[in-house]
C-alpha positions in Angstrom: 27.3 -37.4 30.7 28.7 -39.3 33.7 27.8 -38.7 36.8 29.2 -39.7 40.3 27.0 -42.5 41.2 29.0 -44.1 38.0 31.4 -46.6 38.6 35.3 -45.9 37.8 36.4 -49.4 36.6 34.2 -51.5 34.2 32.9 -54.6 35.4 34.5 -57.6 33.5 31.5 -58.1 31.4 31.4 -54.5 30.9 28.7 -53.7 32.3 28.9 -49.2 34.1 24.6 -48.9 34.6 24.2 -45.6 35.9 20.7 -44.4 37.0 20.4 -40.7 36.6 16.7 -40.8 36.0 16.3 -42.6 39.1 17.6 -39.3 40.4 14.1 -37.6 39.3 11.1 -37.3 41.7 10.0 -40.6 42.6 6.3 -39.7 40.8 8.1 -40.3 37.6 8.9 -43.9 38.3 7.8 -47.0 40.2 10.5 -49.5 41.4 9.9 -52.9 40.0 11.3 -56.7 39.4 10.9 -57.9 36.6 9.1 -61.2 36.1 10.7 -64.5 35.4 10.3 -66.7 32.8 10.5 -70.5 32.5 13.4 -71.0 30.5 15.5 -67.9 29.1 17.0 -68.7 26.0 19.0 -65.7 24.0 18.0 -65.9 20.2 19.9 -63.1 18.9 22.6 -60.8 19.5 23.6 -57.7 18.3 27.6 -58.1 18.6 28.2 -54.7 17.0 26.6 -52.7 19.2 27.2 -55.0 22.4 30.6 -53.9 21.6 30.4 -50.2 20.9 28.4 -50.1 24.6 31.4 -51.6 25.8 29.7 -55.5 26.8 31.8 -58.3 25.8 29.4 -60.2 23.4 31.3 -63.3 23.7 30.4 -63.5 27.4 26.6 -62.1 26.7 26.2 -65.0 24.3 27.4 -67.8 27.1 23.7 -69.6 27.8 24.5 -69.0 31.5 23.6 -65.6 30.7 20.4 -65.4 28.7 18.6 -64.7 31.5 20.0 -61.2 31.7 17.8 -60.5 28.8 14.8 -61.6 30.0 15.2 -60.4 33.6 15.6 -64.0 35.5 19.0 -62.3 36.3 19.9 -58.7 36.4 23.5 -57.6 34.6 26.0 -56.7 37.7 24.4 -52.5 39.1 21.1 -53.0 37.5 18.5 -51.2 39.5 14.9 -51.7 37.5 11.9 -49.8 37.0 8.6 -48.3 34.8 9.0 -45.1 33.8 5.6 -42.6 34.1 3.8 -40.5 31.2 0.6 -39.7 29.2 0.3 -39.6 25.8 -1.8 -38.8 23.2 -3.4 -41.8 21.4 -5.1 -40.9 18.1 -5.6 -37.7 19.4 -6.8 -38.8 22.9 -5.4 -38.0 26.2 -4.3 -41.2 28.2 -2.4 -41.6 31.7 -0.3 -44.5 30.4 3.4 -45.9 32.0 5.3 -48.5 31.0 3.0 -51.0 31.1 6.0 -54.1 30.0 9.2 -52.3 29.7 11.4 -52.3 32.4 14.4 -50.0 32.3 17.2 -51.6 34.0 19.6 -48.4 34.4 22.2 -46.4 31.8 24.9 -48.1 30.2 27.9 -45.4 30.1 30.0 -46.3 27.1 33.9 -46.5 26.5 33.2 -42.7 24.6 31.4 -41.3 27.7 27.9 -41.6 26.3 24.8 -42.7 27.8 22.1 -45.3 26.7 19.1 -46.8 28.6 19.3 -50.3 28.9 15.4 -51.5 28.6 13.7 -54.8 28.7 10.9 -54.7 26.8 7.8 -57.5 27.3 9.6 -58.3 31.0 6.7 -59.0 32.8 3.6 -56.5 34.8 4.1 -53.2 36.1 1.8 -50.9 38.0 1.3 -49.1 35.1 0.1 -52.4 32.6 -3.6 -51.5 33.1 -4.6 -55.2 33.3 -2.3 -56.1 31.1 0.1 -59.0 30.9 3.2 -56.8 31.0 4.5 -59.6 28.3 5.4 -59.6 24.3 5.6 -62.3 21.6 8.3 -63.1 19.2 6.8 -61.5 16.5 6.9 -58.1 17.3 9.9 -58.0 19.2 11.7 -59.6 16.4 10.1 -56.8 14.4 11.3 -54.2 15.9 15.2 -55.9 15.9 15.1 -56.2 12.2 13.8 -52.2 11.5 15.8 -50.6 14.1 18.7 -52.4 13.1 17.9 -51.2 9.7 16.9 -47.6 9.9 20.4 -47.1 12.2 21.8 -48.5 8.9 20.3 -46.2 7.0 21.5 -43.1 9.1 18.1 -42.6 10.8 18.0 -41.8 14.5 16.5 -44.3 16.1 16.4 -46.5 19.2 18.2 -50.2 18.5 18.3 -53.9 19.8 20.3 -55.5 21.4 19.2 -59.0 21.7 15.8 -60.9 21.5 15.3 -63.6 24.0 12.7 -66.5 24.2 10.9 -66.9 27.3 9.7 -70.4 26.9 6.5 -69.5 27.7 3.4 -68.8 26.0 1.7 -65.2 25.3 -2.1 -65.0 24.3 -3.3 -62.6 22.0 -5.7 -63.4 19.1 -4.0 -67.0 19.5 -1.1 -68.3 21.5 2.0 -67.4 20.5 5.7 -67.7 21.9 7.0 -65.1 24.2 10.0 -62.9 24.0 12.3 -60.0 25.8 13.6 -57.6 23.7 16.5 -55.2 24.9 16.2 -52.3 23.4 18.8 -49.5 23.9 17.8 -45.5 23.5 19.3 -42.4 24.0 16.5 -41.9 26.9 13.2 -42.9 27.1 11.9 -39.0 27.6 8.8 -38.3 25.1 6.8 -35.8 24.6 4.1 -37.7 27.0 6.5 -37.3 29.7 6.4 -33.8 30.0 2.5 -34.4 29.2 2.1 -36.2 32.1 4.4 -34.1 34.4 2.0 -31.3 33.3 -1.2 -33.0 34.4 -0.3 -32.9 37.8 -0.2 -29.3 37.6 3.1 -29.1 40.2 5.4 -27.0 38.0 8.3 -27.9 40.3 7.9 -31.5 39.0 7.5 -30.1 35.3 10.6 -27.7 35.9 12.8 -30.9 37.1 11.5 -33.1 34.1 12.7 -30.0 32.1 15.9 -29.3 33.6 16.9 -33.3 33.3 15.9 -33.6 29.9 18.5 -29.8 29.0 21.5 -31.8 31.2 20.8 -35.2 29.1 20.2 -34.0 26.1 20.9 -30.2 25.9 23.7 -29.2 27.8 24.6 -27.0 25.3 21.2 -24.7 26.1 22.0 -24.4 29.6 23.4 -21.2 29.6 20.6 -19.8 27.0 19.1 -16.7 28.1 16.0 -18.9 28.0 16.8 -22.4 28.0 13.4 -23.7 27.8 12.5 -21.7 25.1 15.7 -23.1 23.6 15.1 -26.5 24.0 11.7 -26.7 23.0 13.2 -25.1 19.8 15.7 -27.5 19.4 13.5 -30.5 19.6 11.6 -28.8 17.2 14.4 -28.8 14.8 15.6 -32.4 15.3 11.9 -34.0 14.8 11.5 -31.6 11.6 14.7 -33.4 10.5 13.6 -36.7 11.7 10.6 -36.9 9.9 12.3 -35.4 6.4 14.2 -38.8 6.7 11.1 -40.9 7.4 10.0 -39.0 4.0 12.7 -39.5 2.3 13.3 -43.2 2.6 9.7 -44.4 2.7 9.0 -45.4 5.8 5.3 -44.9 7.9 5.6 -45.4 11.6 1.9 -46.3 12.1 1.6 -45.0 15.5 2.9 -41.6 15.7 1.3 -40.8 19.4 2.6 -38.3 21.3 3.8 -40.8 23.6 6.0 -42.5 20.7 8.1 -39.5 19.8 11.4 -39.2 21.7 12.8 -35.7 23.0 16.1 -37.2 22.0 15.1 -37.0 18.5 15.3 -40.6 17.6 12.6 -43.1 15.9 11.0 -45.1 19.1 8.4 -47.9 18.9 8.1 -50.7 16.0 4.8 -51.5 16.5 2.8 -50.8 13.3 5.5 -50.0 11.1 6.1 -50.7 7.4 8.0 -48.5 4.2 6.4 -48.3 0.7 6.3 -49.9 -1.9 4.2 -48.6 -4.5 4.2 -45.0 -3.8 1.1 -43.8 -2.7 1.0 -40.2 -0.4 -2.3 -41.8 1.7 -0.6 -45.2 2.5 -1.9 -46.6 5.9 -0.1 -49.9 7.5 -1.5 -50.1 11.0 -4.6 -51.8 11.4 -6.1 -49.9 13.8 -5.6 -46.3 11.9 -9.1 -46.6 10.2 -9.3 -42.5 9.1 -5.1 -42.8 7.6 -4.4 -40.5 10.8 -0.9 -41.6 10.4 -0.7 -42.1 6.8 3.0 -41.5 5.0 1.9 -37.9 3.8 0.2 -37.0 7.3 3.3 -37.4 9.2 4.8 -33.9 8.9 1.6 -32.8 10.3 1.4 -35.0 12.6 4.6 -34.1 14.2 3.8 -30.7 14.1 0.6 -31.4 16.3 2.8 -33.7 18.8 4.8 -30.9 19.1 2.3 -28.2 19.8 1.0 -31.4 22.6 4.6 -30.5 24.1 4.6 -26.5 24.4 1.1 -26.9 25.7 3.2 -29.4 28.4 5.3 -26.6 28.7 4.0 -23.9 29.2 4.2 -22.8 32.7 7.9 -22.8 31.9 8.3 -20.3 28.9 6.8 -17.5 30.8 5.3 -16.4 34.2 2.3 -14.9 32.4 -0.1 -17.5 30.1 -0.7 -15.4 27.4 3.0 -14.4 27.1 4.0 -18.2 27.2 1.2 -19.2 24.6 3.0 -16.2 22.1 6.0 -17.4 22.8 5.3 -21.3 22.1 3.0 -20.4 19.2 6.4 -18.4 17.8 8.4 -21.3 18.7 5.8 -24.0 16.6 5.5 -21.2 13.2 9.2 -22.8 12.7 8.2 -26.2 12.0 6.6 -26.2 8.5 9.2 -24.0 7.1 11.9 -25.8 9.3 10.6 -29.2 7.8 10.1 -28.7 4.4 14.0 -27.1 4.4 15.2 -30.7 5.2 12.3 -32.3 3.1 13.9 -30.5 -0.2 17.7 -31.3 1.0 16.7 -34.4 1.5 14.9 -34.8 -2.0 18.0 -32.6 -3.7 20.4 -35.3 -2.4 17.9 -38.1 -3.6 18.3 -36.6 -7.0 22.2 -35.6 -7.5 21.8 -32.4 -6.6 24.0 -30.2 -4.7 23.3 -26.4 -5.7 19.7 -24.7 -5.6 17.5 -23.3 -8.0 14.3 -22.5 -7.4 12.4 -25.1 -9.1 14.0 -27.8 -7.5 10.5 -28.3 -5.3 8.2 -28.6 -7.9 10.8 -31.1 -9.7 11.2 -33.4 -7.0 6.8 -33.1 -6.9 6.4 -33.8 -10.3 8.3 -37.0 -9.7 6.1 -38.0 -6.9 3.0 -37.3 -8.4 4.0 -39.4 -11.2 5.4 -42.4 -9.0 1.6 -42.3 -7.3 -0.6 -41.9 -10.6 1.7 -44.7 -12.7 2.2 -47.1 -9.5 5.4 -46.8 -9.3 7.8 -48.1 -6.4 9.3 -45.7 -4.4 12.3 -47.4 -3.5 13.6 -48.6 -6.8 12.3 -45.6 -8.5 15.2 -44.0 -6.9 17.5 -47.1 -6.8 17.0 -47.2 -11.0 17.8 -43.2 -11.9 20.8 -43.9 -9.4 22.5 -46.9 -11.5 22.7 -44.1 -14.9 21.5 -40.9 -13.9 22.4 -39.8 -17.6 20.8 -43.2 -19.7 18.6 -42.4 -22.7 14.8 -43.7 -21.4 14.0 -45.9 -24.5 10.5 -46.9 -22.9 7.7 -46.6 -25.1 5.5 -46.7 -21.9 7.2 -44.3 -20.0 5.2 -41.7 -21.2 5.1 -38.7 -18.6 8.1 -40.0 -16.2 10.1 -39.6 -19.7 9.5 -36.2 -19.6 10.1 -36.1 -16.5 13.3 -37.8 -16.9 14.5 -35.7 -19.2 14.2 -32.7 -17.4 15.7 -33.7 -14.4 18.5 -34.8 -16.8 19.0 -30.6 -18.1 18.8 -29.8 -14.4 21.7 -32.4 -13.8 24.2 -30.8 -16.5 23.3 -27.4 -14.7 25.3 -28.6 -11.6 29.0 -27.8 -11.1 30.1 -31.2 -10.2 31.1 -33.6 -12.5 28.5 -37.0 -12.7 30.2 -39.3 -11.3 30.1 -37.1 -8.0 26.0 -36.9 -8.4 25.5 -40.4 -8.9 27.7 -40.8 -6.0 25.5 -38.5 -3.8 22.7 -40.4 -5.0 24.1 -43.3 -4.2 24.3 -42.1 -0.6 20.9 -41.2 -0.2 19.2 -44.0 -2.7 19.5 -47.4 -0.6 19.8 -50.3 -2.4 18.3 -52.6 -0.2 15.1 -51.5 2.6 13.3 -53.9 4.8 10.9 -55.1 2.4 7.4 -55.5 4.1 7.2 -59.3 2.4 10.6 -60.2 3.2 10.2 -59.0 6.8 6.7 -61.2 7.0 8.5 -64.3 5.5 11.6 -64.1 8.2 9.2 -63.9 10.5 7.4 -66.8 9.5 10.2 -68.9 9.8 10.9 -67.9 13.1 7.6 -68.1 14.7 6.1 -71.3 13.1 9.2 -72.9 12.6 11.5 -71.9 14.7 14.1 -70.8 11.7 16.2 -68.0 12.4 17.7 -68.4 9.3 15.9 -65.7 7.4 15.9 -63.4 10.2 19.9 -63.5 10.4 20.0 -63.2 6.5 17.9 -60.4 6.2 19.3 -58.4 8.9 23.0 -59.0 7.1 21.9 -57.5 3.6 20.2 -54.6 5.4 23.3 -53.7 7.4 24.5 -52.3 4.2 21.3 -50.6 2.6 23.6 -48.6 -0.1 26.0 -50.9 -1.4 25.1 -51.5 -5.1 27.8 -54.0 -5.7 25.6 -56.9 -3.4 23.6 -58.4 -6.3 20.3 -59.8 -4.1 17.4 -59.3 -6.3 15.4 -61.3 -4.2 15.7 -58.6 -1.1 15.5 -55.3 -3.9 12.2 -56.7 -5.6 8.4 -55.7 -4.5 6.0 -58.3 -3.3 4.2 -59.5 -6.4 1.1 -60.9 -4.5 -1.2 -57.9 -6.3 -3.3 -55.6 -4.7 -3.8 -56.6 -1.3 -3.3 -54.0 1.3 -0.7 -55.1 3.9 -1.2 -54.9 7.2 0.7 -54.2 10.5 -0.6 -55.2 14.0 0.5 -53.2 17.4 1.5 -57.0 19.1 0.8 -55.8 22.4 
């Protein structure tokens, strides 16, 4: 979506920032620098997606210029600041802001697209609330490692560009190294934007939130006979997909507040994050979700709620008269359960070779679940194993129930009117071979933090750019932790 503040030529290092959101009321913003750090030193880089924005990584990897990533430069048309918005926090309404992410404009891409270009841990804000406005290695290289890996997996999501040292230390329970990440996103618009547009209670600034968010996102809706109607639909549609893949791969994002859930319809925020390994429905990771708010199984739900959060935002816009607009968002929300569990099942269909419908299908792909739970199983390589010989004769004496199981979904299989080796192939495309293991992410980021080893980091990151190719033989990255019961534990960072 360019626009005609953009530049006609790239600049040699490729750098076209636009700034369309600056373009917004100035409530929705504050104009700020971000802070510089002693010594700027760029730890990785993604050179992929450097080059599909159209950067030259070879130039974005020259020393001289690690300082664009941690804001002791600013790449050639930056023009920083802190976005505004609310959220709600464990149900809990907060005015929050970015309290140390610093968006440094829109990077328009060779293909005419448009990405935010954010630094995230750069330093204070007027919206840090006391805080230090900084992040530590940790987390930042956290959220590289999962982004990179969920886009991997065909998940939505924001994604990294590069993590940068500071040189500097960051306090938290002890002191630990600082670092910038870049993180790149279709737009930072969430569903606590509109929130905290609406708490102002000026619909004109609610209505030009709105009408941004349909030109960025929606254009398509723009001629609806009721385009905000439309596009709270629509969003509606995309998180009921986006969670069904969440489902279907595993993976608990551990702060699901309604500031953390993107009108662009990709995964934001790696706080807190983690994916199964034994499969258990009530699986909590974040250490501050003490009642499983966020648990694996609550996360449909959840979404559901965030989404009511956002026609309650909304409602001045979907009709003149409050009871009419509360019927009509209340019509709008009905769609979610049935919208979700729609992708859930094709989702579970595809997990299990399956490419027609009967009417069973549900309570098959249940069964299997409620198996995995009661015999421990884990989720991953539960559906990694059927995958390798979806036909095999199960010769475990100890299989007992998943057997049964097993041989059932094996009648169901013959039923279909493709041949096998197209259903193991579809199950090969929705099975991955390879997820970030929670131990193996722990262990790279060991290395890194105590030792300063990127080593592990860079390996693990190249075996989960290809999640579903069966022929890389790593049984060191496929395995589950063997260190027992122990429940693990993610921490916010910030």
């Amino acid at each position: 979506m360019p626009s005609s503040t953009s530049s006609a030529l790239p600049l040699p290092s490729g750098w076209r920032l636009d700034h369309s959101y600056a373009q917004l009321p100035t409530r929705f913003f504050a104009r700020v620098q971000p802070t510089p750090v002693k010594a700027p030193k760029l730890l990785l880089l993604n050179r992929p997606l450097a080059g599909d924005l159209g950067l030259d990584p070879a130039l974005l990897a020259r020393p001289e210029y690690a300082g664009w990533f941690t804001g002791n430069s600013l790449p050639p048309g930056a023009s920083p600041l802190a976005q505004a918005y609310a959220g709600h926090q464990f149900g809990n309404f907060v005015v929050l802001g970015d309290g140390r992410a610093i968006l440094l404009g829109e990077q328009l891409t060779p293909r005419g697209e448009r990405f935010d270009i954010q630094l995230k841990g750069a330093g204070r804000t007027p919206y840090s609330r006391g805080g230090d406005g900084r992040a530590a290695l940790g987390p930042m290289l956290r959220e590289y490692i999962i982004s990179e890996a969920m886009h991997a997996l065909g998940i939505p999501t924001t994604r990294s560009l590069a993590v940068a040292a500071t040189g500097e230390p960051v306090y938290r329970e002890t002191a630990r190294t600082g670092a910038v990440l870049t993180r790149i996103a279709s737009s930072h618009i969430r569903v606590g934007t509109f929130e905290w547009a609406a708490s102002t209670g000026e619909i004109e600034l609610l209505r030009a939130l709105a009408d941004y968010t349909l030109r960025r996102h929606y254009p398509e809706l723009l001629s609806a006979e009721q385009p905000y109607v439309a596009m709270l639909r629509a969003i509606l549609q995309r998180q009921a997909a986006l969670i069904a893949r969440w489902q279907q791969i595993g993976f608990v994002h551990g702060v699901m507040n309604t500031d953390n859930m993107a009108l662009s319809g990709e995964t934001i925020d790696y706080g807190p994050c983690a994916f199964l390994d034994v499969y258990h429905s009530a699986t909590v990771f974040s250490s501050i979700d003490y009642h499983g708010r966020y648990a694996y199984a609550n996360q449909p739900e959840i979404a559901h709620w965030n989404l009511s959060r956002l026609a309650s935002a909304m409602l001045p816009l979907l009709h003149a008269d409050e009871e009419k607009a509360v019927a009509v968002a209340n019509e709008v929300l009905e769609e979610f359960p049935e919208n979700f569990e729609a992708h859930w099942l094709a989702a579970l269909r595809g997990k299990l070779g399956l490419c027609n419908q009967e009417r069973g299908d549900a309570e098959l792909a249940q069964k299997l679940l409620a198996i995995m739970q009661e015999q421990r199983m884990d989720f991953t390589n539960t559906f990694r194993d059927i995958s390798e010989n979806p036909l095999a004769i199960d010769t475990s004496a100890a299989s007992g129930e998943f057997g049964v199981w097993r041989a059932r979904w094996q009648e169901r299989l013959r039923r279909e009117p493709q041949d096998l080796s197209e259903a193991q192939a579809l199950m090969r495309r929705n099975n991955p071979a390879f997820i970030p293991r929670n131990h193996k992410v722990e262990e790279a980021l060991a290395a890194a933090t105590d030792r300063s080893d990127l080593s592990l980091v860079e390996k693990l990151v190249d075996v989960l750019a290809g999640p579903f190719d069966y022929q890389r033989h790593f049984p060191e990255f496929s395995a589950p932790s063997i260190t027992g019961d122990a429940p693990y534990q993610t921490f916010c960072g910030t």
